[in-house]
C-alpha positions in Angstrom: -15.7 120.0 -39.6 -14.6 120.9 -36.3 -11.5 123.3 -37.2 -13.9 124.9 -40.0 -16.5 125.7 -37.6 -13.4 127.1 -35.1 -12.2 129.1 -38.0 -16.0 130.6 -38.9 -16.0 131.1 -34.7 -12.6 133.1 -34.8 -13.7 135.1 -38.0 -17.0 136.0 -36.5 -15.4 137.2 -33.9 -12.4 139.1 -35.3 -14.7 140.9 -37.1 -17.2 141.9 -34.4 -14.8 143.1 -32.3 -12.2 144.4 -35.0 -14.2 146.7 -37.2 -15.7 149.4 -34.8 -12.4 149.5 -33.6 -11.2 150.4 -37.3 -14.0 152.9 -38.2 -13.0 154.8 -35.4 -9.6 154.7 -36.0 -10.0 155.0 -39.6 -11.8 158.2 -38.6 -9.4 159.3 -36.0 -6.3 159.1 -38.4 -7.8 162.0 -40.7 -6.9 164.5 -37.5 -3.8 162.9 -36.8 -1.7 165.6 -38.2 2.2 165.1 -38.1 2.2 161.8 -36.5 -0.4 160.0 -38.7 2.7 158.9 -41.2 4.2 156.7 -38.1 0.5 156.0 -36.7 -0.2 154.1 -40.3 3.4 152.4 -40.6 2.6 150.8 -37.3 -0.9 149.7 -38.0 0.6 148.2 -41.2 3.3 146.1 -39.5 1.2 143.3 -39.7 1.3 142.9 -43.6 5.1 142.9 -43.9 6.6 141.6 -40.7 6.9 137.7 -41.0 3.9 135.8 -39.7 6.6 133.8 -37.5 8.2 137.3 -36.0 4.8 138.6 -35.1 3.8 135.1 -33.6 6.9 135.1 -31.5 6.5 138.4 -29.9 2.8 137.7 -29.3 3.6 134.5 -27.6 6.6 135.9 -25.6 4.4 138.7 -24.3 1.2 137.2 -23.8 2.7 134.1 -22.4 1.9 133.7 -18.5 -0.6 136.1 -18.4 -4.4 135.2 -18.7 -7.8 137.1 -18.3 -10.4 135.9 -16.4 -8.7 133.0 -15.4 -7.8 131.6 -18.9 -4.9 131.5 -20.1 -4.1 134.0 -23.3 -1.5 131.2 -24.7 -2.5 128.3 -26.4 -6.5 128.9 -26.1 -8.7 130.7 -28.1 -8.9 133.6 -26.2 -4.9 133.9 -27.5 -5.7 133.8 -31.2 -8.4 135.7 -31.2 -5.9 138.6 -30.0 -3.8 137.2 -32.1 -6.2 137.6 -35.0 -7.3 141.0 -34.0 -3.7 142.1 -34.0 -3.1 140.7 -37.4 -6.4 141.7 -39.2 -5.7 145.5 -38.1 -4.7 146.6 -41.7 -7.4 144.9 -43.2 -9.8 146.4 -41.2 -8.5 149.7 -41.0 -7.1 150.7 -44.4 -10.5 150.8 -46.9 -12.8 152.5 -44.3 -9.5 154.7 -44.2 -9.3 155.3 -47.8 -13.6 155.7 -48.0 -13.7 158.5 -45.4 -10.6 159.8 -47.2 -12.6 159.9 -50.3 -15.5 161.8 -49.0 -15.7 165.7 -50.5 -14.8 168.1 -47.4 -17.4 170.1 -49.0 -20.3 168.3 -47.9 -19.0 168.2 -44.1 -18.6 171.8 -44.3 -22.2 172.6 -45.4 -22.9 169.9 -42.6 -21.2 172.0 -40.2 -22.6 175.1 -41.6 -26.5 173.4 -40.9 -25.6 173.3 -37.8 -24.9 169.3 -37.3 -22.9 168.9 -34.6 -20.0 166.3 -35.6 -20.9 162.9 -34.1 -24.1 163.7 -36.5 -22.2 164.2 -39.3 -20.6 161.2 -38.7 -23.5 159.1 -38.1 -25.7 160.4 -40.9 -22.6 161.7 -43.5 -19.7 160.0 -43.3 -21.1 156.4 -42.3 -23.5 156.6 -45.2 -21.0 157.7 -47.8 -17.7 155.6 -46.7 -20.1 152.1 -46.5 -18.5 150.6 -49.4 -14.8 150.5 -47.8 -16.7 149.6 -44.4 -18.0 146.3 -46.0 -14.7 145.3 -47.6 -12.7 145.8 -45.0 -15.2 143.9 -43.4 -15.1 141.1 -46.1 -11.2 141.2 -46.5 -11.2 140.8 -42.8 -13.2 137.7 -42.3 -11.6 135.6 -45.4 -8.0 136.7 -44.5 -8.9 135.1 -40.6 -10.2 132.2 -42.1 -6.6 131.6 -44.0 -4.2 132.8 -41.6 -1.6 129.8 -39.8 1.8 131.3 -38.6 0.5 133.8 -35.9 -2.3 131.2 -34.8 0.0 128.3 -34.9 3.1 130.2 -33.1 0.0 131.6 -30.5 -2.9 128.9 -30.5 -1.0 125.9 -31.0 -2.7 122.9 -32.9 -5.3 121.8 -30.0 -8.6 120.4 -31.4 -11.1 122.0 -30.9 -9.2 125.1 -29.4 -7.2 126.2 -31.2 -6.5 124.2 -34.5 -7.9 126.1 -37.4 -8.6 125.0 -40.9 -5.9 126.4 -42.1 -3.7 124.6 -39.0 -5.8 121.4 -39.6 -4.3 121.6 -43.9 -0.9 121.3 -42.3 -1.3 118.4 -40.0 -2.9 116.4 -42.7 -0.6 117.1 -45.4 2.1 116.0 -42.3 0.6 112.2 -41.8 0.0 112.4 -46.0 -3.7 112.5 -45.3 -3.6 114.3 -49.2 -7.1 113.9 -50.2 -8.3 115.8 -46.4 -6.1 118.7 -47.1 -7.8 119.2 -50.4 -11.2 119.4 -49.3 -10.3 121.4 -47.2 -7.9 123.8 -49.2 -10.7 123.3 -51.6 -13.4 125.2 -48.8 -10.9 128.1 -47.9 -9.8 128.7 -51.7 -14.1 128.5 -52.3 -14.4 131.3 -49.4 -11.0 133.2 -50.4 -12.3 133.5 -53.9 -15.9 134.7 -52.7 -14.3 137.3 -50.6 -12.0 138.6 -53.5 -15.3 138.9 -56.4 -16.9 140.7 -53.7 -14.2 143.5 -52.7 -13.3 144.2 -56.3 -16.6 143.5 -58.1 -19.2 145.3 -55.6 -16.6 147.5 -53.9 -14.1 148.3 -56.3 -15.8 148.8 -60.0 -19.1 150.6 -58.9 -17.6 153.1 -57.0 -15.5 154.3 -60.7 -18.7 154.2 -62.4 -20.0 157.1 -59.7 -17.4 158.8 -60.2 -17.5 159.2 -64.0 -21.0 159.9 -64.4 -19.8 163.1 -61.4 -17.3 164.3 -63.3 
């Protein structure tokens, strides 16, 4: 019970502080020009570089340094940057794709009205990219629930701390505790498969449906 409740504390958190952070950047990359090719490969390192690689270069360069006294390895202030770092493309490349989606049309008879642009983006584009803001927001919080390499290689396995469900699996399955794994691979397969109806169900089929009664 404890490493779920750390998991649902590290998810709720990632995603708090992760996804204003991605629907501004999401929003930034559309005016990024020439460099938004290499400014998209980097923000998408985290979903082909080995979970291992990215965990060893997070602990080697957050290792003694700490903020506000606590230390950034092996605590929970380290995998939650560990997590943010992680869950970037997640978080970033639907609310991407939705503001990519919206018809430039609109914003220019925004712009024509007169609306200046942090308008349009709070009464246009927020409105109309909400569907790719709530899955990445739903990808985000089931993928932090699952990950292990970068939280094991950062966090450690310190009850309470920094030991995860997904950490917690491992160490059972180690001393043969069999039927504890499955309970809980059992929760986060539960949560995974939740996360997945929703993206592609809500997110994914209604949006085709729009766009063939448009057309």
């Amino acid at each position: 019970m404890d490493a779920i409740l750390l998991s649902l504390k590290l998810a709720l958190w990632t995603l708090v502080l992760i996804l204003p952070f991605g629907i501004w950047v999401a929003h930034r990359l559309q005016k990024a020009g020439k460099s938004k090719s290499w400014i998209e490969a980097g923000l998408a390192l985290p979903l082909v570089l080995p979970p291992t690689v990215l965990g060893y270069y997070l602990l080697v360069g957050l290792s003694g340094k700490s903020f506000l006294g606590i230390p950034l390895v092996f605590s929970f202030t380290g995998i939650l940057i560990a997590s943010l770092i992680v869950n970037l493309p997640f978080a970033i490349q639907p609310i991407q794709r939705a503001f990519e989606a919206i018809n430039p049309e609109i914003i220019e008879a925004a712009q024509v009205s007169g609306l200046s642009n942090w308008q349009i983006f709070r009464l246009i584009e927020l409105p109309l990219a909400w569907r790719g803001i709530t899955s990445a927001a739903v990808l985000t919080f089931a993928h932090t629930l699952g990950e292990f390499g970068v939280i094991l290689m950062v966090g450690g396995a310190i009850p309470g701390e920094t030991k995860t469900a997904s950490i917690a699996i491992y160490d059972k399955v180690q001393s043969f505790d069999t039927a504890g794994a499955g309970v809980l691979s059992l929760i986060l397969l539960g949560t995974s498969l939740i996360a997945i109806a929703i993206s592609y169900g809500v997110f994914g089929r209604q949006p085709s449906r729009t766009q063939g009664r448009e057309s």
